[in-house]
Structures are given as C-alpha cells and as structure tokens.
C-alpha positions in Angstrom: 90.3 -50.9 6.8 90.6 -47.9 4.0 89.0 -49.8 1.2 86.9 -47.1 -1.1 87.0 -46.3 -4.6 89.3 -44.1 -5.3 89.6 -41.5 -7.6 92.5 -41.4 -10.9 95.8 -41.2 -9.6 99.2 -40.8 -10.9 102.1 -43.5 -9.8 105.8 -43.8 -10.7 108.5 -45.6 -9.4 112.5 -44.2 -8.2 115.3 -45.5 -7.2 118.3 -44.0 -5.2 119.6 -43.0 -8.6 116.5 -40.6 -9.7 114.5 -40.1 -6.4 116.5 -36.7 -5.1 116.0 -34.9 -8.7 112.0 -35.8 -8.6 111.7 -34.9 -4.7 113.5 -31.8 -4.7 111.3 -30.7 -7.6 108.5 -31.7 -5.1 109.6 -29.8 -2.6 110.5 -26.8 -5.1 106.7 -26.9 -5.8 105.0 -27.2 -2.4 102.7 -24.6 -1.0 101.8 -25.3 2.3 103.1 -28.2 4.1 105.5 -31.1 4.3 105.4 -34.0 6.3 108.5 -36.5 6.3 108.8 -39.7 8.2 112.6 -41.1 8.0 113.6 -43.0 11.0 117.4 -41.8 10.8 118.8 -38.3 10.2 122.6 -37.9 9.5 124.7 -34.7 8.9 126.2 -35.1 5.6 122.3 -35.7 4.0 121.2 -33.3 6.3 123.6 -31.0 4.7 121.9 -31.4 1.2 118.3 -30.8 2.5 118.9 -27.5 4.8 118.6 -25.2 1.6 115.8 -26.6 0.4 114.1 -26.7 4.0 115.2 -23.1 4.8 113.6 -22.0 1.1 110.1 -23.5 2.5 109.9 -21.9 5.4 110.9 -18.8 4.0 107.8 -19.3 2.1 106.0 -19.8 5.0 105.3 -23.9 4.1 105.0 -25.7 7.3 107.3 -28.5 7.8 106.6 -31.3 9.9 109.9 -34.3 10.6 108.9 -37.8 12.3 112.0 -39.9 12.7 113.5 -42.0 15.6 113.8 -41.0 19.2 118.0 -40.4 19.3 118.1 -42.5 22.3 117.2 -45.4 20.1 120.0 -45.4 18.3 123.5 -46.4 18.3 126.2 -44.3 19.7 126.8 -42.6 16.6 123.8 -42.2 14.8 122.5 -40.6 18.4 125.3 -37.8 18.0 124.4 -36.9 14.6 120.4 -37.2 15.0 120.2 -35.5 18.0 123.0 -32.6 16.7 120.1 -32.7 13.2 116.9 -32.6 15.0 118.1 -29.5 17.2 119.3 -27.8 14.4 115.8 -28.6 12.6 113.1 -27.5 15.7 115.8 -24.1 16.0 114.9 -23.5 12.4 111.3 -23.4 12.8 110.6 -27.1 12.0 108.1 -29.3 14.0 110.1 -32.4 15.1 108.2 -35.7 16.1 110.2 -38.0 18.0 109.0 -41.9 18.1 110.1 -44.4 20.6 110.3 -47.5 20.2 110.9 -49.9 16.6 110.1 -46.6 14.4 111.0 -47.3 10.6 108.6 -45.8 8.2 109.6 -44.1 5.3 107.1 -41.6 3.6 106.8 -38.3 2.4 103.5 -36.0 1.9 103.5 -33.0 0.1 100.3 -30.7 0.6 98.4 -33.7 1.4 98.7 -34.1 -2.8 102.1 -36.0 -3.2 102.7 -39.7 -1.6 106.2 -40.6 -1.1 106.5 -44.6 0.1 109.1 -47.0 -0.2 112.2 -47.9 1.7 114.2 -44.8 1.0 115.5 -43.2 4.6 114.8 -39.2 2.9 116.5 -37.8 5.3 119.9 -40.5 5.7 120.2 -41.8 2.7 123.6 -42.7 1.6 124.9 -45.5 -1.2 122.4 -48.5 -0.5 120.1 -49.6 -3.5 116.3 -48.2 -2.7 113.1 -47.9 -3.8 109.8 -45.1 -3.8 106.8 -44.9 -5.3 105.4 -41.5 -5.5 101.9 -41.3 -6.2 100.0 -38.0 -7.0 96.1 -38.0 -5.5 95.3 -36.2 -2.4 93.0 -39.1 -1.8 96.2 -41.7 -1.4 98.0 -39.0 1.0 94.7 -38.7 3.3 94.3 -42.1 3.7 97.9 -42.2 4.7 97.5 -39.3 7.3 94.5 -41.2 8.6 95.9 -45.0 8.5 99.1 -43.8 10.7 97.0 -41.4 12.8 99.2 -38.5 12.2 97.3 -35.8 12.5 97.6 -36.1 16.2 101.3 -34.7 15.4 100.6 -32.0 13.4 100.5 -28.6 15.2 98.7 -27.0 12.1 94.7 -27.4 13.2 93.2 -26.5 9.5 94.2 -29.4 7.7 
C-alpha cells in the first residue's frame, strides 16, 4: 500500500465541458515530460491534440502514450488507433501498447500534474465525464510507482 503523509496539494474537479481548456494550458506549461494513458485513440480527437504534441517536442518535452493494443479493439476503432499510434511513434512519441482489459485514464505532467478520472484524453467525444487534476509531485509519483510505469518509460533520469 502508498499510505504516507503527504505534503499540501492542490485538487479541482472538470468535466467534458471545461477539462480541454485546463489541459491544454497544462500542456502549454510543461517542461519536460508527459505521460498519458487513454485506452482509445480516434482521428478526429487526434486531430485536436497533434499541434499541441508537435509544440512539445519541438521543445524537446518527452512524450510518452499508453493506450490499448489495436488488436483489442473493434474493427473500427482498430483502423483509426492503429492509423493514430503510427502517426504518433513517426513523430517522435514513445507509444506503449497494453494487451489485454486496458482502461485507465490519467495524465502526468512533469511528474507535478495528476490527471484521473474517466475522461478517454485522447478519444473523447460528446459523453458526460469527469477529472480531477491534482497539483503535487508527490500524488503523480505515487501514481508512476502504484501502476509500475517506469518500466515504460525510455527516459532513465526520472
């Protein structure tokens, strides 16, 4: 168990209405790396995203996408993940592909933004959603450590 005190933290919670504006603001911010777990990827939010994406790793911000094996999928989800997560490792972006029941939904940005809830980032289209996004790098590392992630992560200093 993760049980420890923890130090003061910041928590809000979005919906699908306000949860793009406060991300991409996120993301606008970052300095060094972005992890995102969404089990589906479609074009059209896909679409959306690519700017934003392209602007990080311009900057050099490491980006890091752990979604759904395409095979897991229906017939056309598979067409549009696997078309997205080509496009995203030929861009520079370290895809991580789960098998199995994958359907997490999180975001960390440098390892000092939480993003949790029930929100697919990187699918989303008209269903009613929530996220809690909770500032602390203390909240994000127990995260990284609860879900064993690190073992994904190509980067060896964090």
């Amino acid at each position: 168990m993760f049980f420890q005190k923890r130090k003061e933290f910041k928590s809000e919670l979005f919906d699908e209405k306000n949860f793009y504006s406060q991300f991409i603001k996120d993301l606008q911010e970052c300095k060094k790396e972005v992890i995102i777990e969404s089990p589906y990827i479609t074009s059209s939010r896909m679409e959306h995203l690519y700017p934003l994406l392209n602007d990080l790793l311009d900057r050099k911000v490491k980006i890091s996408i752990i979604t759904r094996d395409p095979i897991d999928h229906d017939e056309q989800i598979r067409y549009q993940a696997t078309n997205e997560i080509l496009f995203c490792t030929e861009m520079g972006v370290n895809v991580i592909l789960l098998k199995g029941n994958h359907h997490r939904k999180l975001v960390i940005i440098d390892r000092a933004i939480l993003w949790e809830g029930s929100l697919n980032v990187l699918s989303y289209t008209k269903s009613h959603e929530i996220m809690r996004r909770i500032e602390g790098e203390d909240w994000s590392n127990q995260m990284i450590r609860f879900l064993k992630l690190k073992r994904y992560l190509k980067r060896k200093n964090f």
